[in-house]
N, CA, C and O atoms as a printed pandas DataFrame, in Angstrom:
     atom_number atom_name residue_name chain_id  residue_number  x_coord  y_coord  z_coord
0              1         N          UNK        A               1    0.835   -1.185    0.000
1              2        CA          UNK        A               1    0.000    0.000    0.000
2              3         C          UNK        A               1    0.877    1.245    0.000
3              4         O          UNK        A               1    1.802    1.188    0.811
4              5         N          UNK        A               2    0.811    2.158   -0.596
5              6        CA          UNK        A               2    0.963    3.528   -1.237
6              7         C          UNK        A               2    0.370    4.393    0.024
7              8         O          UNK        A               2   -0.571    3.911    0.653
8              9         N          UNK        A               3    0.971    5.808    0.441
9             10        CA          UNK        A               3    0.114    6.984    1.021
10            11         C          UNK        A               3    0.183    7.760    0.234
11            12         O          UNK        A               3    1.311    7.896   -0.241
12            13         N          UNK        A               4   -0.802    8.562   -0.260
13            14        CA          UNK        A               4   -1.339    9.765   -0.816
14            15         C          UNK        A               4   -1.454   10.484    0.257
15            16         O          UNK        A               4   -1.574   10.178    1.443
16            17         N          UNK        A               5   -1.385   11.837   -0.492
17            18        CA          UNK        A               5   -1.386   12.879    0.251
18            19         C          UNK        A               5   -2.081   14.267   -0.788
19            20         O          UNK        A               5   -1.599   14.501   -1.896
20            21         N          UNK        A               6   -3.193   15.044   -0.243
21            22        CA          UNK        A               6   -2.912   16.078   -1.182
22            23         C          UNK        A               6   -3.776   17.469   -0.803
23            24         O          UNK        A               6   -4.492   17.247    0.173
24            25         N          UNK        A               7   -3.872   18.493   -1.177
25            26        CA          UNK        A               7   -4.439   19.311   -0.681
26            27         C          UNK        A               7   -5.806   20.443   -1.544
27            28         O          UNK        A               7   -5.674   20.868   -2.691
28            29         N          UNK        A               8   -6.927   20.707   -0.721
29            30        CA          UNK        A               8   -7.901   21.141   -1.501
30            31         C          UNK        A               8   -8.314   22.751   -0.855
31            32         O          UNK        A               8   -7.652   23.546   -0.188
32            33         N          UNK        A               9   -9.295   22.785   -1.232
33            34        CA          UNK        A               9   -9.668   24.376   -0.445
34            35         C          UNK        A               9  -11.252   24.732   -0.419
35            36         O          UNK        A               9  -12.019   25.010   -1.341
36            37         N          UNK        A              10  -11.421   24.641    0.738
37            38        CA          UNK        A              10  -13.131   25.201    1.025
38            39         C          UNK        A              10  -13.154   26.376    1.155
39            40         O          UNK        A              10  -12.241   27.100    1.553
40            41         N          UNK        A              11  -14.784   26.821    0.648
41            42        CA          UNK        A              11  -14.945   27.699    0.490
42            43         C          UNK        A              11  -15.175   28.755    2.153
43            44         O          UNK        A              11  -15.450   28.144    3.186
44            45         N          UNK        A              12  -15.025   30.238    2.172
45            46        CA          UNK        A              12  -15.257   30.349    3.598
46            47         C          UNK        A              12  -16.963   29.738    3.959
47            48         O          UNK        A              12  -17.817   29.469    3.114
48            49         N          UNK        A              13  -17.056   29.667    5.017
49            50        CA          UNK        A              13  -18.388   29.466    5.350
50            51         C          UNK        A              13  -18.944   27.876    5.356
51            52         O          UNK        A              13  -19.741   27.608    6.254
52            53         N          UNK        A              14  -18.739   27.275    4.830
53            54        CA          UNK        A              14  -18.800   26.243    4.370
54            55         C          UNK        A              14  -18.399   25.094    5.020
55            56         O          UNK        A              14  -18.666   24.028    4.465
56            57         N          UNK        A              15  -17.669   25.076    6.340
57            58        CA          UNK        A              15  -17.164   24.236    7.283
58            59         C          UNK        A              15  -18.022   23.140    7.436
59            60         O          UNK        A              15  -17.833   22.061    6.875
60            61         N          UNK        A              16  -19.042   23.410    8.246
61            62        CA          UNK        A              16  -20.338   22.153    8.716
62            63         C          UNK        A              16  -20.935   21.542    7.708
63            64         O          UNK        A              16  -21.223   20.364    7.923
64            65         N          UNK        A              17  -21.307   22.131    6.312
65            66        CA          UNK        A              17  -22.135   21.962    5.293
66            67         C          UNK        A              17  -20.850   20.667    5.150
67            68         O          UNK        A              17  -21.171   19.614    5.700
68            69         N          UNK        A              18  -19.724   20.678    4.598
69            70        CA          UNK        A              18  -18.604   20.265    4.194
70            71         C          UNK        A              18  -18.360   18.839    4.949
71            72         O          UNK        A              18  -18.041   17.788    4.392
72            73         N          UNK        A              19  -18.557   19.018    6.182
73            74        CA          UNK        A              19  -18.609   17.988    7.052
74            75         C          UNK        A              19  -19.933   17.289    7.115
75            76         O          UNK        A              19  -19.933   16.114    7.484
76            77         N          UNK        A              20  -20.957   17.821    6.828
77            78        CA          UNK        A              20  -22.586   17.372    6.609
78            79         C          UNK        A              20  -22.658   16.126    5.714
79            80         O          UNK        A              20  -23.003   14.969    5.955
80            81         N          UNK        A              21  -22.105   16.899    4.307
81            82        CA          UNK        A              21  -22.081   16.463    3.153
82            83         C          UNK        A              21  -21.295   14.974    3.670
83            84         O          UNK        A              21  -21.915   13.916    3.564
84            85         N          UNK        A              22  -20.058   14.998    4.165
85            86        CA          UNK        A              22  -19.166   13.570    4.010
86            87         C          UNK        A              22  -19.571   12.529    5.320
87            88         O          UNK        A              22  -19.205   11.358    5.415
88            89         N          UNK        A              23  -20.387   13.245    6.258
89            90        CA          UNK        A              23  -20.754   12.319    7.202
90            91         C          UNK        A              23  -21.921   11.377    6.609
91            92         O          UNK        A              23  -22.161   10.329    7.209
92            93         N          UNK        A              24  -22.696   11.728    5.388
93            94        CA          UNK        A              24  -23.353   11.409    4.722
94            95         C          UNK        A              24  -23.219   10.999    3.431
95            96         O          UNK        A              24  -24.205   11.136    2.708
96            97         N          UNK        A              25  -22.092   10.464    2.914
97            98        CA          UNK        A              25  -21.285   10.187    2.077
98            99         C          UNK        A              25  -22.109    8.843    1.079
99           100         O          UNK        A              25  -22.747    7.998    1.707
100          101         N          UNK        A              26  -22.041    8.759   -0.222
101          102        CA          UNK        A              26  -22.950    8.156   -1.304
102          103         C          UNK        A              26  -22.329    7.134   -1.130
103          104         O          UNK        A              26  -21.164    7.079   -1.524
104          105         N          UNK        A              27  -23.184    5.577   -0.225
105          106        CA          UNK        A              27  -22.367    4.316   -0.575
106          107         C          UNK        A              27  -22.111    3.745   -1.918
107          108         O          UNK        A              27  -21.440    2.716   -1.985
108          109         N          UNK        A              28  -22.721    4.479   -3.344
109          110        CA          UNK        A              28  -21.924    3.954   -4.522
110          111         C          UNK        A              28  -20.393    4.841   -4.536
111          112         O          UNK        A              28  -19.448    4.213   -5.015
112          113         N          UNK        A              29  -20.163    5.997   -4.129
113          114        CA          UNK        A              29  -18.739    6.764   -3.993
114          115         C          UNK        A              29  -18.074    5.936   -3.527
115          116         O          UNK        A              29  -17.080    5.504   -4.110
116          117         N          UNK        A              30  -18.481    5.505   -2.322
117          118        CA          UNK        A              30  -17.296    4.629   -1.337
118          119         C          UNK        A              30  -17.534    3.255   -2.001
119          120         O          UNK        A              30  -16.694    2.463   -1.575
120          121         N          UNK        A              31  -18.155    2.834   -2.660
121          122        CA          UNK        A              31  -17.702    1.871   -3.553
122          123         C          UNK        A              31  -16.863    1.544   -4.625
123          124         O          UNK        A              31  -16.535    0.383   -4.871
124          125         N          UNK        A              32  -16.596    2.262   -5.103
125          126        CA          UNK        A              32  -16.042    2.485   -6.382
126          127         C          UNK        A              32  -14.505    3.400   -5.639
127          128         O          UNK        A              32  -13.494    3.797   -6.220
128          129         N          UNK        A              33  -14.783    3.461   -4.588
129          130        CA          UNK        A              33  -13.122    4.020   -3.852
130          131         C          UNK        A              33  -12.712    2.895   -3.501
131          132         O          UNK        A              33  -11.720    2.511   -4.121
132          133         N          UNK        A              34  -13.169    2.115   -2.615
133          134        CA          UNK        A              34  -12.839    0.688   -2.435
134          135         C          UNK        A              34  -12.574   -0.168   -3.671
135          136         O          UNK        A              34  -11.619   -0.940   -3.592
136          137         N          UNK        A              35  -13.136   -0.147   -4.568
137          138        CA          UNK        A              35  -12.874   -0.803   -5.697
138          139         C          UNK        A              35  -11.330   -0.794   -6.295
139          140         O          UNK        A              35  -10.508   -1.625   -6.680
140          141         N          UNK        A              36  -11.428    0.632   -6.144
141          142        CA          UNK        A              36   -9.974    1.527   -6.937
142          143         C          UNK        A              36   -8.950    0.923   -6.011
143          144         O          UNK        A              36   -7.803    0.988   -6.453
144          145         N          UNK        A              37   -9.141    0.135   -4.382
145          146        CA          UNK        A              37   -8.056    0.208   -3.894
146          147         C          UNK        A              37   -7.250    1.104   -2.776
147          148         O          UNK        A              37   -6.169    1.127   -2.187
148          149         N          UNK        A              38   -8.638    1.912   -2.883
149          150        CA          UNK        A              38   -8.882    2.959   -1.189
150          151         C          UNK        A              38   -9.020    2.617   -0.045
151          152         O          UNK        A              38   -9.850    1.796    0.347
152          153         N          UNK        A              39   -8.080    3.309    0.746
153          154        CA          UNK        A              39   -8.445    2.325    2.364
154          155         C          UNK        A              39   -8.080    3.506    2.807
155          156         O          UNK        A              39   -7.732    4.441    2.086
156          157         N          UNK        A              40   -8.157    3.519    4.281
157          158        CA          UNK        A              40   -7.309    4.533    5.522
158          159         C          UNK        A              40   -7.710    5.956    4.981
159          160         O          UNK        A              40   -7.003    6.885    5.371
160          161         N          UNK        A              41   -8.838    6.270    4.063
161          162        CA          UNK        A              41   -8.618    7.392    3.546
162          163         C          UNK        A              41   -9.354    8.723    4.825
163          164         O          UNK        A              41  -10.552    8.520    5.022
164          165         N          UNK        A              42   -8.842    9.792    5.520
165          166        CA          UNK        A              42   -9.140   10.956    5.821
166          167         C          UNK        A              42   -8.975   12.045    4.917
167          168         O          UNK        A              42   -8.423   12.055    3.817
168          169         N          UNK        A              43   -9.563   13.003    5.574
169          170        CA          UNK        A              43   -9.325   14.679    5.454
170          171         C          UNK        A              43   -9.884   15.235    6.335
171          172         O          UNK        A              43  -11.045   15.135    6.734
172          173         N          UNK        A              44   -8.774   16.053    6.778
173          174        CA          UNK        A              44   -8.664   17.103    7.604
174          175         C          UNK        A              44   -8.493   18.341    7.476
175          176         O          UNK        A              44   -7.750   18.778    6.597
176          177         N          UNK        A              45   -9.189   19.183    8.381
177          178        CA          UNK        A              45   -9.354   20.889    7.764
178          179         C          UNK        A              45   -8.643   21.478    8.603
179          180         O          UNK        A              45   -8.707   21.270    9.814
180          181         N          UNK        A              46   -7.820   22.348    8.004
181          182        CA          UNK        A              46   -6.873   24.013    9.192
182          183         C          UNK        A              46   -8.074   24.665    8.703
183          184         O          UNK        A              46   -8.466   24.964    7.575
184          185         N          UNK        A              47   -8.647   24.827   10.117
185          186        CA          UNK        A              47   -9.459   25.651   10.002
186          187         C          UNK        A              47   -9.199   27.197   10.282
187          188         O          UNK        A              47  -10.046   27.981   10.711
188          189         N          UNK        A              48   -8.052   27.457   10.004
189          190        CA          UNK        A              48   -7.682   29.000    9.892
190          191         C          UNK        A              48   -7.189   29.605    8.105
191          192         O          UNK        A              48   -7.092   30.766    7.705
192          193         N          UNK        A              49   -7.002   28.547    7.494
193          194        CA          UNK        A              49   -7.281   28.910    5.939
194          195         C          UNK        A              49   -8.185   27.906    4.866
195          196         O          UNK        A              49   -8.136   27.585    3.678
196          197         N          UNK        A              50   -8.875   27.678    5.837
197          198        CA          UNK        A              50   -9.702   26.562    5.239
198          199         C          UNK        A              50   -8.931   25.430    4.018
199          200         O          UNK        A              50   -9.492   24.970    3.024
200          201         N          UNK        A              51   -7.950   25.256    4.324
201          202        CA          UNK        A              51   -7.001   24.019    3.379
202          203         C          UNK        A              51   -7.993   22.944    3.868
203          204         O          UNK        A              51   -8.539   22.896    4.970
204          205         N          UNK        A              52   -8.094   22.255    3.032
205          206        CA          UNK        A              52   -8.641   20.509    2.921
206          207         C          UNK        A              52   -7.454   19.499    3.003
207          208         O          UNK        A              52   -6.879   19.755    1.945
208          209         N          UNK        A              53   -6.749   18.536    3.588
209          210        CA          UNK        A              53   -5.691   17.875    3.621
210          211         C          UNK        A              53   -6.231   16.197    3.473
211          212         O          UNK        A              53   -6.707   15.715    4.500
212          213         N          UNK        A              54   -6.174   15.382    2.333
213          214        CA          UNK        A              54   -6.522   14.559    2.193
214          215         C          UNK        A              54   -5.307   13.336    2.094
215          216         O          UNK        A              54   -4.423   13.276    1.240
216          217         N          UNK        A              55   -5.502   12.543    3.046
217          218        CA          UNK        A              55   -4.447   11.640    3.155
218          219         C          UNK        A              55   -4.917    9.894    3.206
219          220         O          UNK        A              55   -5.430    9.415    4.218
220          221         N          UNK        A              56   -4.673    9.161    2.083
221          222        CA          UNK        A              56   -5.365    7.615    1.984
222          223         C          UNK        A              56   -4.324    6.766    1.862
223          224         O          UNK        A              56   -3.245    7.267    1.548
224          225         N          UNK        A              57   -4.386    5.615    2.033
225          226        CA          UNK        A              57   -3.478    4.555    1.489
226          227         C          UNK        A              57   -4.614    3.478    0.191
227          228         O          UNK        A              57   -5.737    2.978    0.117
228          229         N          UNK        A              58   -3.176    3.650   -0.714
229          230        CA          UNK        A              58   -4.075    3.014   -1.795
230          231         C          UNK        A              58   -2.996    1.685   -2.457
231          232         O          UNK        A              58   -1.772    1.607   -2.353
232          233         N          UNK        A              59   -4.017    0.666   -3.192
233          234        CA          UNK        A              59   -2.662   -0.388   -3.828
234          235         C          UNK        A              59   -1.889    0.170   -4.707
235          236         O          UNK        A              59   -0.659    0.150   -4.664
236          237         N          UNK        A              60   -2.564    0.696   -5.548
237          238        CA          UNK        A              60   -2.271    1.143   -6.721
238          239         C          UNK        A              60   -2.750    2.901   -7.585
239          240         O          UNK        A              60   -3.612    3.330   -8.351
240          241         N          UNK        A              61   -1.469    3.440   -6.787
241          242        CA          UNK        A              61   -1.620    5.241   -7.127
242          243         C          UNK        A              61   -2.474    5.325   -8.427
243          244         O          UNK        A              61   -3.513    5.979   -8.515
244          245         N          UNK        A              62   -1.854    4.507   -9.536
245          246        CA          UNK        A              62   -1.941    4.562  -11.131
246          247         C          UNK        A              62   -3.729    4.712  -11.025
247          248         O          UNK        A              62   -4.237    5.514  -11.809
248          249         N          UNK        A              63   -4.855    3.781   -9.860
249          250        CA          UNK        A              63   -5.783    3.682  -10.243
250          251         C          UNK        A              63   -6.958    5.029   -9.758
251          252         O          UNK        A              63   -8.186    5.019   -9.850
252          253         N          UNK        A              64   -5.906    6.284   -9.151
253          254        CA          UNK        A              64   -6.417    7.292   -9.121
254          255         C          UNK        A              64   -7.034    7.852  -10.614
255          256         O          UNK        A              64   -8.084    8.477  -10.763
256          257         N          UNK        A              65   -6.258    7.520  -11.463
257          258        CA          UNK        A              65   -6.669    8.137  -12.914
258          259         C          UNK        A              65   -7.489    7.619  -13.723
259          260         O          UNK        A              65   -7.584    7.864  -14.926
260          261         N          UNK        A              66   -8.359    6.593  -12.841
261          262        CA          UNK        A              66   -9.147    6.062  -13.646
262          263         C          UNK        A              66  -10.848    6.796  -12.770
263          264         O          UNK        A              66  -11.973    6.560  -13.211
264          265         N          UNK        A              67  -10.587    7.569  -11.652
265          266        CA          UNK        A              67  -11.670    7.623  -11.169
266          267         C          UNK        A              67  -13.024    9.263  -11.911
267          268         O          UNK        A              67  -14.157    9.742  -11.862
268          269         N          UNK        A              68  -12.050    9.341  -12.322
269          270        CA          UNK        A              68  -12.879   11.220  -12.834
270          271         C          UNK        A              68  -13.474   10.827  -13.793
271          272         O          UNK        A              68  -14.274   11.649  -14.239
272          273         N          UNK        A              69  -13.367    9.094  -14.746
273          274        CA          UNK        A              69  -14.554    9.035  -15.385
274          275         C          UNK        A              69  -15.433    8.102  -14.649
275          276         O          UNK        A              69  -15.698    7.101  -15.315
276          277         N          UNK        A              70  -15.772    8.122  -13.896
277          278        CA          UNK        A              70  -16.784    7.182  -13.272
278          279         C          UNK        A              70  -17.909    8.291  -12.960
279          280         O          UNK        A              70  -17.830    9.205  -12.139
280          281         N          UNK        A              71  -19.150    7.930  -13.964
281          282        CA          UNK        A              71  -19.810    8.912  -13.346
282          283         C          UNK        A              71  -20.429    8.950  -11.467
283          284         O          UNK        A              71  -21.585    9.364  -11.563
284          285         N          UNK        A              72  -20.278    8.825  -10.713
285          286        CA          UNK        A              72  -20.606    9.180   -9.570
286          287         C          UNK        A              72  -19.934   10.008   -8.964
287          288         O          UNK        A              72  -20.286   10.915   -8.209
288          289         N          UNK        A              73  -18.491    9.538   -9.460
289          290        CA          UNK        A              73  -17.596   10.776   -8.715
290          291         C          UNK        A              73  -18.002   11.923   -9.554
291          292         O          UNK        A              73  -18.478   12.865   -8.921
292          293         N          UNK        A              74  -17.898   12.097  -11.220
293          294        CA          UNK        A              74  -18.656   13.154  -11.425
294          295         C          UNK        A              74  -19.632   13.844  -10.673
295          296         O          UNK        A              74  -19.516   14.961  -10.169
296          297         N          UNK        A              75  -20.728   12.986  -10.636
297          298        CA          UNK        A              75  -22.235   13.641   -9.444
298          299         C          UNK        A              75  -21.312   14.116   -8.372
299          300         O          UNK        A              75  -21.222   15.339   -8.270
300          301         N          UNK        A              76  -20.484   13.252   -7.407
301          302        CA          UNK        A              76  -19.995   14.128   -6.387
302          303         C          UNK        A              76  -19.683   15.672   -6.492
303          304         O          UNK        A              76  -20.243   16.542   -5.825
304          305         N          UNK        A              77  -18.350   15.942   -7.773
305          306        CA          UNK        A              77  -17.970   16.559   -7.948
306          307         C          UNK        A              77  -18.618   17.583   -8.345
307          308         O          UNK        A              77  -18.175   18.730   -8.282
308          309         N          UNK        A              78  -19.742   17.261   -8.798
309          310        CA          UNK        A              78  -20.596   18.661   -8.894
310          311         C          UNK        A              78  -21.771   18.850   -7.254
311          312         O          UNK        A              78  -22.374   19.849   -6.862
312          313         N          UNK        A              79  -21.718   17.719   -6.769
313          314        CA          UNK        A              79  -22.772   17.925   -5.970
314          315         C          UNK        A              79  -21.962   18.909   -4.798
315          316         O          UNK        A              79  -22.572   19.567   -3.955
316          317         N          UNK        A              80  -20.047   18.856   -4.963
317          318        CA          UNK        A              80  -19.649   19.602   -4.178
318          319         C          UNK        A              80  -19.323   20.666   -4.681
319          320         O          UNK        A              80  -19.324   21.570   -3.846
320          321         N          UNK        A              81  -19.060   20.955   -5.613
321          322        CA          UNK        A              81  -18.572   22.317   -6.258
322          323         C          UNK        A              81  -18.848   23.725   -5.804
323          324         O          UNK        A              81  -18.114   24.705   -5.929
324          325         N          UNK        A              82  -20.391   23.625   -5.091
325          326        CA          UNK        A              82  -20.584   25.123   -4.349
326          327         C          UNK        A              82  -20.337   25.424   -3.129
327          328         O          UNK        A              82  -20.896   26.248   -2.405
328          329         N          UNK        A              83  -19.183   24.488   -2.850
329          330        CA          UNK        A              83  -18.401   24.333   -1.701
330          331         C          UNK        A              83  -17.302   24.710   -1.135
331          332         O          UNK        A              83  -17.011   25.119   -0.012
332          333         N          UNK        A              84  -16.268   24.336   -2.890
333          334        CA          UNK        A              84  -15.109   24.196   -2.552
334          335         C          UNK        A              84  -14.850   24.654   -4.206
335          336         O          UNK        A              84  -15.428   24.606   -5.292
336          337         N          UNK        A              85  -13.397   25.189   -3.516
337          338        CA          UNK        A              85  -12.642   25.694   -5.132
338          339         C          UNK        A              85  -12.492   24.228   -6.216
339          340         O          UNK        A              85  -12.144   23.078   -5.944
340          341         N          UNK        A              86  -12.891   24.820   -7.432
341          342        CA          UNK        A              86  -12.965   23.627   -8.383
342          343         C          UNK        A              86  -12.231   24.069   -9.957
343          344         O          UNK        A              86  -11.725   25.135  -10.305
344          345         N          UNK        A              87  -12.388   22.958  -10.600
345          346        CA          UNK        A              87  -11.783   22.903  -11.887
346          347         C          UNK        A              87  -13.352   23.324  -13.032
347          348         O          UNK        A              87  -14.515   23.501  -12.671
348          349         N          UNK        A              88  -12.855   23.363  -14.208
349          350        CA          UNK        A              88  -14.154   23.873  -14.878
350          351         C          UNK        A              88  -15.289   22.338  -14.888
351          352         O          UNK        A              88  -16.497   22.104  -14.924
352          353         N          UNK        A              89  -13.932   21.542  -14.830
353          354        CA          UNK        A              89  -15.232   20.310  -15.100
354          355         C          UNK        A              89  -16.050   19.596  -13.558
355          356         O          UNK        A              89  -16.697   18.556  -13.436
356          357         N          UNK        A              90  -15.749   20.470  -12.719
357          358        CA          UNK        A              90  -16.343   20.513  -10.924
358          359         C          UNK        A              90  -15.441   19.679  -10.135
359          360         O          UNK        A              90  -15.616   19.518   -8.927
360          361         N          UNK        A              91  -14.435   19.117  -10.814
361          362        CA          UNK        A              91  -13.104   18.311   -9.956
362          363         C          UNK        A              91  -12.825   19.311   -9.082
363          364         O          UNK        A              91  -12.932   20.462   -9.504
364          365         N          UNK        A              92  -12.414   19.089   -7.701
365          366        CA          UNK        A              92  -11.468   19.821   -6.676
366          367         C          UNK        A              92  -10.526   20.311   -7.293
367          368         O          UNK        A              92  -10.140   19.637   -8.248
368          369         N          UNK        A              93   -9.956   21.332   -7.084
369          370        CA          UNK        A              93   -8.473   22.021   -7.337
370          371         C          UNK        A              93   -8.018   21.109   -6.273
371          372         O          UNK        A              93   -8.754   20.820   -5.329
372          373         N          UNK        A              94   -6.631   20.576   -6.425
373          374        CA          UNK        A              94   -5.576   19.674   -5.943
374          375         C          UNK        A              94   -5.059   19.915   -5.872
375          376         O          UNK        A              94   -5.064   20.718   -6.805
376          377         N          UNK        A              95   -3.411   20.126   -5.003
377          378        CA          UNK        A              95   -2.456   20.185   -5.040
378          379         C          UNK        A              95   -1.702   18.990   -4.414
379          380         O          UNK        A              95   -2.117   18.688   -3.295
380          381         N          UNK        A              96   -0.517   18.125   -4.974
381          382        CA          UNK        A              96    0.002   16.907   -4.300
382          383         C          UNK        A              96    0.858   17.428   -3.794
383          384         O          UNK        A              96    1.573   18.384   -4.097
384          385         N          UNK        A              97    0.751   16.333   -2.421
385          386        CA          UNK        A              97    1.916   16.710   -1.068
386          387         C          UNK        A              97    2.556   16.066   -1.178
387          388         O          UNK        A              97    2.170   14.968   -1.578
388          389         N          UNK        A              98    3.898   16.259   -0.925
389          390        CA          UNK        A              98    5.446   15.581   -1.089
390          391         C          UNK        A              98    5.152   14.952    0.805
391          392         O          UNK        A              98    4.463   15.447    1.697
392          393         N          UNK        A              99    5.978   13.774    0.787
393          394        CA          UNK        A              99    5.840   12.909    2.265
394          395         C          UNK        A              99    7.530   13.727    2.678
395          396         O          UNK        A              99    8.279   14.152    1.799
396          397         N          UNK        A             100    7.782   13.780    3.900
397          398        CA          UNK        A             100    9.037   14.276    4.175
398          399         C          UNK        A             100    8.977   14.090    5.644
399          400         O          UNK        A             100    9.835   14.700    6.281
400          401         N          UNK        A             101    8.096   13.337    6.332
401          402        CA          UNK        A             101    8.603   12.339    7.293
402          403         C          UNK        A             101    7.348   11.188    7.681
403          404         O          UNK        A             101    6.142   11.424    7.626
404          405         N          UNK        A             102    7.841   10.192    7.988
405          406        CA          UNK        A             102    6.606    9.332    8.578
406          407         C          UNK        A             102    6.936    8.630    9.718
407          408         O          UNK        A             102    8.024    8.055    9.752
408          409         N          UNK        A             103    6.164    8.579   10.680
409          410        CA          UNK        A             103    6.714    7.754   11.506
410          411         C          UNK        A             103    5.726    5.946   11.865
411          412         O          UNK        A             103    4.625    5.847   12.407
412          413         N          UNK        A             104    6.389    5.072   11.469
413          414        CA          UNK        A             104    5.249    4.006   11.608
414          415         C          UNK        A             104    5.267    3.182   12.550
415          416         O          UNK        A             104    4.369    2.347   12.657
């Protein structure tokens, strides 16, 4: 297993809605994450610049790039978009985190 790491950005205001939304999370999403090879996955918010910090262990990184055509994550991605900073096609803006220590 692989750790990912990466970072997103909510919108202000948007804290609880944000947390609403994933405590209530679409069991076909988390299917098709599990599928891909998703486990251990969090995110966590600094809630002083609203950064999103998303950190999973996966088998296989490569099968991140297969998920943006699955339509559900689509639906997600738009169902979150008035949330959080996005791409034109309602994907999260991302940024990947470099690992630079772990302790196991």
């Amino acid at each position: 297993m692989e750790r990912v790491a990466f970072k997103m950005k909510l919108k202000p205001g948007y804290e609880q809605e944000y947390k609403k939304r994933h405590d209530a999370i679409w069991p076909a999403l988390v299917n098709i994450l599990k599928e891909s090879g998703i486990e251990d996955y969090s995110i966590f918010l600094d809630e002083t610049t609203l950064d999103l910090v998303g950190v999973m262990k996966i088998s296989d990184p490569g099968n991140l790039d297969e998920l943006p055509a699955r339509q559900v994550m689509q639906e997600w991605w738009h169902y979150m978009s008035d949330i959080m900073e996005t791409n034109a096609d309602h994907s999260p803006q991302t940024i990947s985190l470099k690992e630079v220590f772990y302790l196991q």
